[in-house]
N, C-alpha and C positions, 0 to 999 in steps of 0.2 A: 162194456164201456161205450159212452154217449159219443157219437158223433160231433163236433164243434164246427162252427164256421164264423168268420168275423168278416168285416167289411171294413176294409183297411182305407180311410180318404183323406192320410196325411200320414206326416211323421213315421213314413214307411223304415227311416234309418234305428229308432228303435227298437221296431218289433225285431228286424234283423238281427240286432246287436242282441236281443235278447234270447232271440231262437238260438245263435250262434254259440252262446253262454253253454248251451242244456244240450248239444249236439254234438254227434263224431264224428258225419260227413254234413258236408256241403256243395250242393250243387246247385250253379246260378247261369242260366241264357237267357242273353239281353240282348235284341235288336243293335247298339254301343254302347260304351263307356267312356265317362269323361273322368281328365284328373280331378274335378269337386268330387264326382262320388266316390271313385275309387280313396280318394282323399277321407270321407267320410268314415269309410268300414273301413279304413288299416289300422288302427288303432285293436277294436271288438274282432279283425277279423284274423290278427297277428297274435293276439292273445289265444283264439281259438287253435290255430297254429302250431304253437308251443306248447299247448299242454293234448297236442299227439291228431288235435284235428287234421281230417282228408278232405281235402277241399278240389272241386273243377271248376271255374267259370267258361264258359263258350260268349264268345259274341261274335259281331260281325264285319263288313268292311261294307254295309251300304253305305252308298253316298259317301263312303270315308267320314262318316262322324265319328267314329273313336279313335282318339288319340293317343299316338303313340307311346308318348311321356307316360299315359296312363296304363299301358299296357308295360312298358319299364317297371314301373313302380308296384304293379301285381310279380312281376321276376325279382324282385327285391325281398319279396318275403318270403321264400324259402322254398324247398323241394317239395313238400308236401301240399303245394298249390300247384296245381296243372291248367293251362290256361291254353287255347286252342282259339284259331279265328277262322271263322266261316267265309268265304271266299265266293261271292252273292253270283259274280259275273252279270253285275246287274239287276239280278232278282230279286224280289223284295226279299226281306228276311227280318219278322217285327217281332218273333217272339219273347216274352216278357217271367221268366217264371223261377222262382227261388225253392227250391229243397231243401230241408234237413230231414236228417235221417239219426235215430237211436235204437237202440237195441228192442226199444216196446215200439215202437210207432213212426210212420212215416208224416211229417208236415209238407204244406205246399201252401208257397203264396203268391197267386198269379194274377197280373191284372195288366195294367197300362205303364209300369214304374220302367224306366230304363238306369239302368248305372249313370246316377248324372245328380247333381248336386239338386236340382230340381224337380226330378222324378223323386228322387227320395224325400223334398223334407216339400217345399212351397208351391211346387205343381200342384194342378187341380188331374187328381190320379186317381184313379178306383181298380184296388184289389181286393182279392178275397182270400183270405187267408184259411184253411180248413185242417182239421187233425183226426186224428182216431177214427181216419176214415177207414173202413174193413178192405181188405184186399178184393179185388173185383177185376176182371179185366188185365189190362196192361199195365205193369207199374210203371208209373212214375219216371222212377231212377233208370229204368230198364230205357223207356222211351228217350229219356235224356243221352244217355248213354251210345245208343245208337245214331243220336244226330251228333253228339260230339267228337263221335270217329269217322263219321263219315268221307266218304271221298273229298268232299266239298270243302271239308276242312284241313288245317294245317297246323302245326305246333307252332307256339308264340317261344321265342328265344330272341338273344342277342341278334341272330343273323336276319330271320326272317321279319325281325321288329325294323331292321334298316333297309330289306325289301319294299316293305309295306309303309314306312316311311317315303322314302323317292319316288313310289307309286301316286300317293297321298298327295304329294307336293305339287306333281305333274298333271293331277286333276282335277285339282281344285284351285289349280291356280286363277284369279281373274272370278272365280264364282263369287257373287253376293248370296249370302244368306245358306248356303249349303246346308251347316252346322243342323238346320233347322229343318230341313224339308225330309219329313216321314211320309209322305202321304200315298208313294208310288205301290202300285199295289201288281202282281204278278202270279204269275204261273205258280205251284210250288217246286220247290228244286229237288225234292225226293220224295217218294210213297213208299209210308211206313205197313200198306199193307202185304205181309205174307203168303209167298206162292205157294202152295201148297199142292198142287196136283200133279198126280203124273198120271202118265197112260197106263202103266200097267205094275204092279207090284213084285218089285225085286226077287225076283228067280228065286228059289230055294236051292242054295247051292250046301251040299256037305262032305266035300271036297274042297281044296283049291286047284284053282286053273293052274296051268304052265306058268306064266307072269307068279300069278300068288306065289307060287310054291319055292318059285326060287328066292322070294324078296323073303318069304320065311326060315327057308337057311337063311339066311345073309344076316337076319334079325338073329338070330339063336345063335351062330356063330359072334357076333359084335356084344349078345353076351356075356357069353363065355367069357372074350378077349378081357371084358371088366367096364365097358361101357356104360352108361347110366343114360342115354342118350340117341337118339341115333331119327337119319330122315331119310324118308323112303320118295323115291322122283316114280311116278306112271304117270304114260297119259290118261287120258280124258278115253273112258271105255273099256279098260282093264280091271277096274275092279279097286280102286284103292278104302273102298269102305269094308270090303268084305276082305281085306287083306287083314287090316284091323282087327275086323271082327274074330277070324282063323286066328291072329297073334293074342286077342283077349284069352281065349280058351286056357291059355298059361299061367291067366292071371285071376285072382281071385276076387277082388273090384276092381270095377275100372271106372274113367271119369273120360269122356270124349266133349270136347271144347270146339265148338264153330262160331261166328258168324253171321250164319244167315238161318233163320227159321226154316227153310226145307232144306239145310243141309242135316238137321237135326233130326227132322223128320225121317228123310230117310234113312240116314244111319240109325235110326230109333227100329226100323222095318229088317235092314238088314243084321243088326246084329241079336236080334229077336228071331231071325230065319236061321242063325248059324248055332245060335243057343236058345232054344225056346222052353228049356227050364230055368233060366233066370229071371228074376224081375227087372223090370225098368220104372225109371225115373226119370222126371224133365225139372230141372231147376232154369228159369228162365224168368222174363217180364210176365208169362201167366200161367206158371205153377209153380211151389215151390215144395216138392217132392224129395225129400233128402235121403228114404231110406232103401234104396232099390241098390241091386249089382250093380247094377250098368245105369250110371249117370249120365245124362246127356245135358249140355251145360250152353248157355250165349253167354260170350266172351264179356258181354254188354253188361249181365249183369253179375256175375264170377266178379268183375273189373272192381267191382264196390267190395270193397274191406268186410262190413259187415256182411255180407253173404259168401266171402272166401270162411271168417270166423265160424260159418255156419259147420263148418267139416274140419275136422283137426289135421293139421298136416301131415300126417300121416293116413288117412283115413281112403287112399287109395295106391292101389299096387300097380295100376298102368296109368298113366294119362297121354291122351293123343289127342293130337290139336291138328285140326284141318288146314287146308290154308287159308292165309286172313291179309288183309292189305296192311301195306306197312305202317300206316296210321297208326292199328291197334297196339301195336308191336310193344307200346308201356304197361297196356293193360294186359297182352299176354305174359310180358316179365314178372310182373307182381304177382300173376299167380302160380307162377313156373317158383319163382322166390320162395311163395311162400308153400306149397304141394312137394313133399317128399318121397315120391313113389317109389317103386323098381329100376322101372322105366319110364323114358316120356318118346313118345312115338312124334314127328312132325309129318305132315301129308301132304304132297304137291303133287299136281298135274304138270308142270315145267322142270325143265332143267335149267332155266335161266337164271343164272344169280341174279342179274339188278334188280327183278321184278320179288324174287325172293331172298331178298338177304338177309330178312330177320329172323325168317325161319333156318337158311343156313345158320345164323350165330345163336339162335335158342338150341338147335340142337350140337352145339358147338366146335357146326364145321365137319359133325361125324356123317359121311353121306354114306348110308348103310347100303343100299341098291337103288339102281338107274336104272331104268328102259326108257328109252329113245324112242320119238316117233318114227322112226327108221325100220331100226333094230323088231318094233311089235308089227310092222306093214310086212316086213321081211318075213319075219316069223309065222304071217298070216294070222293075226290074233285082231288086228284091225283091218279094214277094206282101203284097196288101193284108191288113191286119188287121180282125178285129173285138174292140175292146175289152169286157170285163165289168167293171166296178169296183165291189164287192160290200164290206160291211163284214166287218170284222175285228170280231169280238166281244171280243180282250183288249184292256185298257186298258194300252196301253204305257207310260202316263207310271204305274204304279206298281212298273214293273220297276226294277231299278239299273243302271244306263248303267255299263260299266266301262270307256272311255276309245273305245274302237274296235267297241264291237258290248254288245249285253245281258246281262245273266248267265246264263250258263250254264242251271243250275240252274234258277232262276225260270223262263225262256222255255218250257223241256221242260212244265213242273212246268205251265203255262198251258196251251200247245199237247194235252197229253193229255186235258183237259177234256172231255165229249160235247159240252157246246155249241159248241165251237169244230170237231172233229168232223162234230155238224151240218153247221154253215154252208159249209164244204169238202165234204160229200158233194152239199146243197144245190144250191151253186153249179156244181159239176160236173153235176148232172143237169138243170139246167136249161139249159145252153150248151154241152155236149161236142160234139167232132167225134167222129173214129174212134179216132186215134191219140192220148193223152194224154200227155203229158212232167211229171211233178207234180216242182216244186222244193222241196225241204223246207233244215232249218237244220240239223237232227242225223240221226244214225241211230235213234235212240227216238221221233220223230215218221215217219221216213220209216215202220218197222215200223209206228209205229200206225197211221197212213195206210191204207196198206197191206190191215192188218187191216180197218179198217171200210170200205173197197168189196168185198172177198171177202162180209164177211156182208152185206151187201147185191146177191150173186149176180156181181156184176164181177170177171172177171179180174185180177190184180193182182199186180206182181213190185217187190220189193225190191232195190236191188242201190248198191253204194258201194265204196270205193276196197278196200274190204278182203274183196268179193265176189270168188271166186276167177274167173281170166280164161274157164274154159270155161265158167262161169255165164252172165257177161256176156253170153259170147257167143252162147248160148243165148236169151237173154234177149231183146237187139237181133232176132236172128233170126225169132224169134214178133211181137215189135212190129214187122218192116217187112213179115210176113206177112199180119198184120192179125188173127191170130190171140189176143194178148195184147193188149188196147185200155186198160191204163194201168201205167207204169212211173213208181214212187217212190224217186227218189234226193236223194243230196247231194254237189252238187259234181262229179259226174262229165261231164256233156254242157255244162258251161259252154265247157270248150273243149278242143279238140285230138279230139273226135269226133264225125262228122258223119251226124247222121240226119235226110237231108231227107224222107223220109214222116210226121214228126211233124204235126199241123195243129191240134193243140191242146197250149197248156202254161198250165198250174195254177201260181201262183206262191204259194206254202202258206209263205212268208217273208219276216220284216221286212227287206228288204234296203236297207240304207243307202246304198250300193257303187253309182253308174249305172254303172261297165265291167261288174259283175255283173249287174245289170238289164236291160242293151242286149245282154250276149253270152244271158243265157236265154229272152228272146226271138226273139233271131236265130236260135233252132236250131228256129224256127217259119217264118221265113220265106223261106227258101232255098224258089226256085221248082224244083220237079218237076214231071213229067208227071201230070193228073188231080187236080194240088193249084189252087184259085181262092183259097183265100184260109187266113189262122192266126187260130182262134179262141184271145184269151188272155183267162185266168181270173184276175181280181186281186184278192187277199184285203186291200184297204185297211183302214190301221190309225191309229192318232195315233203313230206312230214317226216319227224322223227322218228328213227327209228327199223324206218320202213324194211330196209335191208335184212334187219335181225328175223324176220318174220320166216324168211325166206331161204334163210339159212336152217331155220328150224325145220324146215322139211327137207332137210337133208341134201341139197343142191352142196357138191364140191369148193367151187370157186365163184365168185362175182365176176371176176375180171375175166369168164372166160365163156360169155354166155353168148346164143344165139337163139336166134326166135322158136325153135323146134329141137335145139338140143343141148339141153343139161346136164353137166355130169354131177353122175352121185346120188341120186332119186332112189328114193326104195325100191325093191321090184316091184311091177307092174303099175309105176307110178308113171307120169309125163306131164310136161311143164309146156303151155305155150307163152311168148312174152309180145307185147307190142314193138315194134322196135324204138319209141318212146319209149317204153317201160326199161328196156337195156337197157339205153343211153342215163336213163335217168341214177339207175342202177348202179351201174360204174362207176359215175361223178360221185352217188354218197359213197359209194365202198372205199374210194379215192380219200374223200375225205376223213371220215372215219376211221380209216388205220391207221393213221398218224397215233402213235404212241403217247407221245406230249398232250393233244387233244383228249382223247378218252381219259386220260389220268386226270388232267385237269375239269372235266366235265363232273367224273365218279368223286372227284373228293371234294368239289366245293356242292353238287347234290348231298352228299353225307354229312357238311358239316353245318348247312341247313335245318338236317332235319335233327341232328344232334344240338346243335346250337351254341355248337363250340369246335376248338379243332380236335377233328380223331385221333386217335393212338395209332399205332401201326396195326395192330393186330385189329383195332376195330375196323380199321379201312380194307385189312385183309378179309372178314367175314363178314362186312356189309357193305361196302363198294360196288360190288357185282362186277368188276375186272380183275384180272389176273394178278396179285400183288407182286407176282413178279417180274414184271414190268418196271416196276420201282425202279429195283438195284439195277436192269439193264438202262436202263433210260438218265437213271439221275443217281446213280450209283448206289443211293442210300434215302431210306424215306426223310431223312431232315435236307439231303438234296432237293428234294420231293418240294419240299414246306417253303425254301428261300427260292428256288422257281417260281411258286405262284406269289411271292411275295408275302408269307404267313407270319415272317420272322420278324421279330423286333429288333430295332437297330442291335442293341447290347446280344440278339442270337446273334444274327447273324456274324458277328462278329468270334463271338464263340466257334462258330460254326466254320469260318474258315481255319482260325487255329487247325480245329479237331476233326475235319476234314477229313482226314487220314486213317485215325482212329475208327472215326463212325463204318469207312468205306474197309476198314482191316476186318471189322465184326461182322459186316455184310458178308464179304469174301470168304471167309474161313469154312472150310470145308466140313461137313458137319457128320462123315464114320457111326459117331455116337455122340447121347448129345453131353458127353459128359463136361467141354468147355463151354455151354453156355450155363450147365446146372452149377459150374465153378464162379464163372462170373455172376451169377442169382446171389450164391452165399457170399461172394464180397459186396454186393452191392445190399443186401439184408444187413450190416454191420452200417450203414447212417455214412453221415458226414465221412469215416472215416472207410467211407470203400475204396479210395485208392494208397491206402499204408499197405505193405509189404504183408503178406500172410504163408504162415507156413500150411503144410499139407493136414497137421496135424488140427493146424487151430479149423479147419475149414472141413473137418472126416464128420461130424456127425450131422450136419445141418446139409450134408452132400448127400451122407447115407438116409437121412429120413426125406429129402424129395423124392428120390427114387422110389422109396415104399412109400409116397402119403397117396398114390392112388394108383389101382389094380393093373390100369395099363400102361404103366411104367415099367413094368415087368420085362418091356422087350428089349431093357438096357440091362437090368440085372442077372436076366436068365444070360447065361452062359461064362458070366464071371461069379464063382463062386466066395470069390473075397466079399461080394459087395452082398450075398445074402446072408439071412437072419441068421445066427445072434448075430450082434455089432461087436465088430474087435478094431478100436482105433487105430493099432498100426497097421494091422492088415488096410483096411481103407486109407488109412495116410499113405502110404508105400505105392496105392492104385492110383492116385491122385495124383501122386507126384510123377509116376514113368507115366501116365496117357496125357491127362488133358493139361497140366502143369506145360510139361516137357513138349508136348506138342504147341502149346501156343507161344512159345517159346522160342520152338523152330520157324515156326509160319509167319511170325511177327515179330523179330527180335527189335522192331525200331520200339515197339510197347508194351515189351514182357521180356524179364530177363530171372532165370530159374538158376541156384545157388543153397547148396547143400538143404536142399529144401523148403528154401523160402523165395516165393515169387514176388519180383517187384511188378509193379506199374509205375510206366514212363506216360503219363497223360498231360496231354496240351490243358493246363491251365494256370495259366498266367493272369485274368485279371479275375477281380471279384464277381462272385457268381456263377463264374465258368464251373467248378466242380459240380455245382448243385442244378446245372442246367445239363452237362455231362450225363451226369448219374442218371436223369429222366429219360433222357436220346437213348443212354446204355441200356437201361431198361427195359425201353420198347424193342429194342434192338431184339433183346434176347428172350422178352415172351413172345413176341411173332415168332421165332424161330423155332422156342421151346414147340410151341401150339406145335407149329409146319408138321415141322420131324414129328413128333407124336402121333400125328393122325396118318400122316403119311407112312410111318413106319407099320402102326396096327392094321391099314389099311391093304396092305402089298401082301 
């Protein structure tokens, strides 16, 4: 087939409407969008839509030319559009480029056209439009894909359209001609090219280590129990590829999902070291290899429909997903959705929920085995630290927070400072070992970095995603020589490259992020030959977060520090602090414990990025606080919701009625869960789940939860009435003496039991109340259900 190409120099809203017609996905970044264009394609692009089209648009927030209304009206048309905004922080961001995608062939039409009444039909625009182009290189969808998740960007919903809104208002207000001005031109805000080197190629291990071994019981046992599911916490240096790789040996294909391109890579090395009679395969933006044991997958490009179709859902018996920022988290559901395996493995370097919550709720909350940075320092399986905790001279609370990280602009504009400078040159000469690792936030502090240890006579190399690879290499080379004694990047040795002769790392960054925190110091702790111990250098600041950091290395208490002695450190670890760095210390941990605060921090972040309000059980498994917090604090999560003010007059109003009710379901004591699986099957009967129900009407649809899945078992086992065959008076007669009779006793103001038919006494007096009732009851009781379930196979 001929290759084609057109030159598109008007009337670009047809050629769209017509691609759209003959396509399954669509994928469109545009520099903005305005309501004329968006106005334009809703029509061609609603119709594309409904008959089962996937669609992503990405744009931007330069300059705030896209308008909100318009980004409303793309949430108008349906779930099957995914629309995401890129978050410039000033940077330019102009790209211009439409996809479609079918089962033969990839299109692409890229030129000058932006989403705007003018770009499409009466601008003077030049694109080019091309088809049956042969695969070559990077695809396309693949590249898109990866700018569309990226850190930089964000999910477009209700909440964040009225962020971006009042954002919009505030800076553009008093501007002439805004709408208008493309012209500013910038740094790029991410490099698409792949790290790919390490110093030296993955051990051939055919054993597991201590760590391995026990996370592999743990995995085999959470089989057994009937699990389908399950997430495994190591740090950074233990091994969690080759953990994987020992649990594959089980499985007959397996599908491993990341990322990042060297995370691929090397798990492509290690599980080829642990089974070197299987084949491999890379399905990714530049191969597309389908028939190997062991697939290795970018989430990037897995995320497109038609390359999930590529493999039948069933067509793998492990799948294991590395960690991935929470961004991705739609594109790992769709394939987790549509993948049938065994098993599905999740992979973290942290124990922290916030930073991991999607991965706690992909694998649904089941945390199969933990090691602690603690617990592996303890065990001697990582090298002991020495901490520095030195002040941070910027005062971060006068930067501007823009949702997920600082402004841009501002931070640079800080960080190049001499004083700041200083305290980094400072603090490195008073604690360095040999080898330096300096973590920086951009490429304009890593250079200035950089610059001021050379004039200061220090060796010093530069180097980031967009250092060409023979530099790198170069680079590494002199640093594990020992000839180079400090290297300034960003983002590079976080992960997928392994330099265990580092023994000191400089953390020159507000990092909010503990998977970022835990994986840059890990690349200090991996034990070598002649290495005793990782000096780290920690630039403490009043940024967010800061305290969690610190906690993660195991320190006791906050409130109870002194410059030289910490309780609770691993063995042979020690902490020094500035008495700055205390003081500072104490005041967040002060702050931060407030109950009320973190609750309401974790749930309006959640409903952000959901873009509505959570349920209980999703604020339980992706919050990243403790949901039990909740019932201690506000008695009950719909307490929770008229706190922050979530409720609508007509709830709230509900809502004191049923007060009582809500705070009785929290309370009750939960033995077994056989009165919340009672309250499920009246609440499965509609409209009519608070009529009176006998034990009998309510035995089978009580008896078939308990068996609809394996690890239910830990209810059934030990009462023989409730196992297989089903005999309805046996189960009606269980029903009625436990969870009947018990809720009965524990709440007579709202359950009254009677020759075997149970009423409910439920506050609802005006209209609506039932049916807003039955939603709160709901959540009530699959939080609970989940709680106890895991908690019980767990113990």
């Amino acid at each position: 087939m001929l290759s084609r190409a057109e030159l598109i120099r008007g009337d670009l809203e047809a050629h769209i409407a017509r691609a759209l017609a003959q396509s399954g996905t669509f994928y469109a970044v545009v520099a903005f969008l305005r309501r004329s264009g968006v106005g334009l394609l809703k029509e061609p692009l609603t119709r594309f839509l409904e008959a089962g089209g996937e669609a992503k648009i990405l744009t931007g927030d330069y300059l705030y030319i896209t308008e909100p209304e318009a980004l409303e009206t793309l949430m108008d048309l349906g779930s099957n559009l995914e629309v995401r905004l890129w978050r410039s922080d000033g940077s330019s961001f102009h790209p211009k480029a439409y996809l479609f995608e079918t089962e033969a062939e990839t299109a692409a039409i890229i030129g000058s056209s932006n989403l705007s009444r003018s770009g499409l039909t009466s601008g003077v625009e030049w694109n080019l439009k091309v088809q049956d182009v042969p695969f070559d290189g990077v695809d396309p969808a693949h590249a898109f894909l990866e700018l569309f998740y990226a850190e930089a960007t964000e999910p477009v919903n209700a909440v964040t359209i009225g962020h971006y809104r009042r954002e919009r208002e505030a800076n553009v207000r008093g501007r002439e001609g805004w709408e208008l001005s493309e012209d500013r031109e910038g740094e790029p805000a991410v490099s698409s090219e792949p790290i790919t080197e390490t110093l030296e190629e993955p051990l051939r291990l055919f054993a597991p280590r201590p760590a391995q071994a026990e996370a592999l019981e743990a995995l085999e046992a959470t089989r057994v129990e009937g699990f389908a599911k399950g997430l495994v916490v190591l740090p950074t240096g233990l091994g969690k590829t080759y953990l994987a790789a020992f649990f594959a040996q089980s499985f007959r294909r397996v599908l491993f999902v990341a990322h990042r391109d060297e995370i691929l890579r090397q798990a492509e090395r290690t599980f080829k070291a642990v089974m070197p009679e299987r084949s491999i395969a890379r399905y990714d933006g530049y191969q597309r290899d389908r028939e190997g044991d062991m697939v290795f997958a970018s989430v990037y490009t897995m995320a497109a429909r038609r390359h999930r179709a590529q493999f039948s859902p069933s067509a793998f018996d492990l799948v294991v997903v590395d960690e991935f920022h929470h961004a991705a988290a739609r594109s790992y559901q769709s394939l987790i959705e549509y993948f049938q395996p065994q098993f599905l493995l999740g992979l973290t370097a942290t124990p922290d929920r916030a930073d991991n919550r999607d991965v706690y709720a992909l694998c649904d909350g089941n945390l199969v085995y933990q090691m602690t940075l603690s617990e592996a320092i303890n065990r001697h399986w990582l090298a002991p630290f020495s901490y520095f905790g030195v002040k941070d001279p910027i005062d971060y609370g006068r930067l501007t927070w823009r949702g997920t990280r600082y402004d841009e602009a501002e931070l640079i504009h800080a960080q190049l400072q001499g004083q700041y400078g200083d305290a980094v040159l400072d603090a490195w000469m008073r604690y360095h070992g040999t080898r330096t690792l300096v973590f920086c936030s951009s490429r304009a502090q890593s250079r200035y970095l950089t610059e001021r240890f050379r004039a200061v006579g220090v060796r010093a190399r530069h180097v980031d995603g967009t250092t060409p690879l023979s530099t790198r290499r170069e680079v590494l080379e002199q640093f594990t020589e020992g000839t180079l004694p400090v290297i300034c990047s960003v983002d590079l040795f976080n992960e997928g490259v392994d330099v265990p002769a580092v023994d000191t790392i400089l953390l020159a960054r507000p990092t909010d992020s503990m998977v970022v925190f835990l994986q840059q110091i890990g690349r200090g702790l991996r034990l070598t030959e002649g290495k005793t111990r990782c000096t780290i250098i920690d630039l403490v600041g009043n940024y967010r977060h800061v305290d969690r950091r610190l906690e993660a290395l195991g320190i006791a208490s906050l409130s109870a520090l002194s410059p030289t002695h910490v309780e609770g450190l691993p063995d042979g670890c020690n902490m020094t602090l500035d008495f700055d760095v205390i003081e500072l210390l104490r005041q967040l941990h002060r702050r931060n414990s407030r109950p009320k605060d973190l609750l309401r921090h974790a749930y309006l972040a959640l409903k952000a990025e959901l873009g509505r309000r959570p349920t209980y059980l999703e604020f339980h498994l992706q919050s990243g606080v403790d949901s039990g917090l909740v019932r201690k604090t506000f008695q009950s999560y719909v307490g929770l919701l008229d706190a922050l003010n979530e409720l609508s007059p007509e709830e709230s109003k509900t809502w004191e009625r049923a007060l009582g009710w809500l705070n009785a379901l929290e309370r009750t004591r939960m033995q077994k869960s056989y009165k919340m699986v009672l309250l499920r099957a009246m609440l499965d009967r509609g409209p009519r789940w608070v009529d009176p129900i006998s034990a009998k009407d309510v035995a089978y649809p009580f008896f078939q939860y308990l068996h609809d899945a394996r690890y239910r078992h830990v209810d059934v086992d030990g009462q023989p009435v409730l196992r297989a065959p089903f005999r309805l008076a046996l189960v009606a007669a269980k029903i009625a003496e436990m969870p009947m009779r018990h809720l009965a006793e524990s709440a007579p103001d709202y359950f009254r039991l009677e020759d075997g038919v149970m009423s409910v006494q439920v506050p609802v007096d005006a209209p609506g109340d039932r049916d807003r009732l039955a939603i709160w009851t709901r959540d009530i009781v699959e939080y609970r259900l989940h709680r106890y379930f895991y908690e019980q196979v767990g113990t």
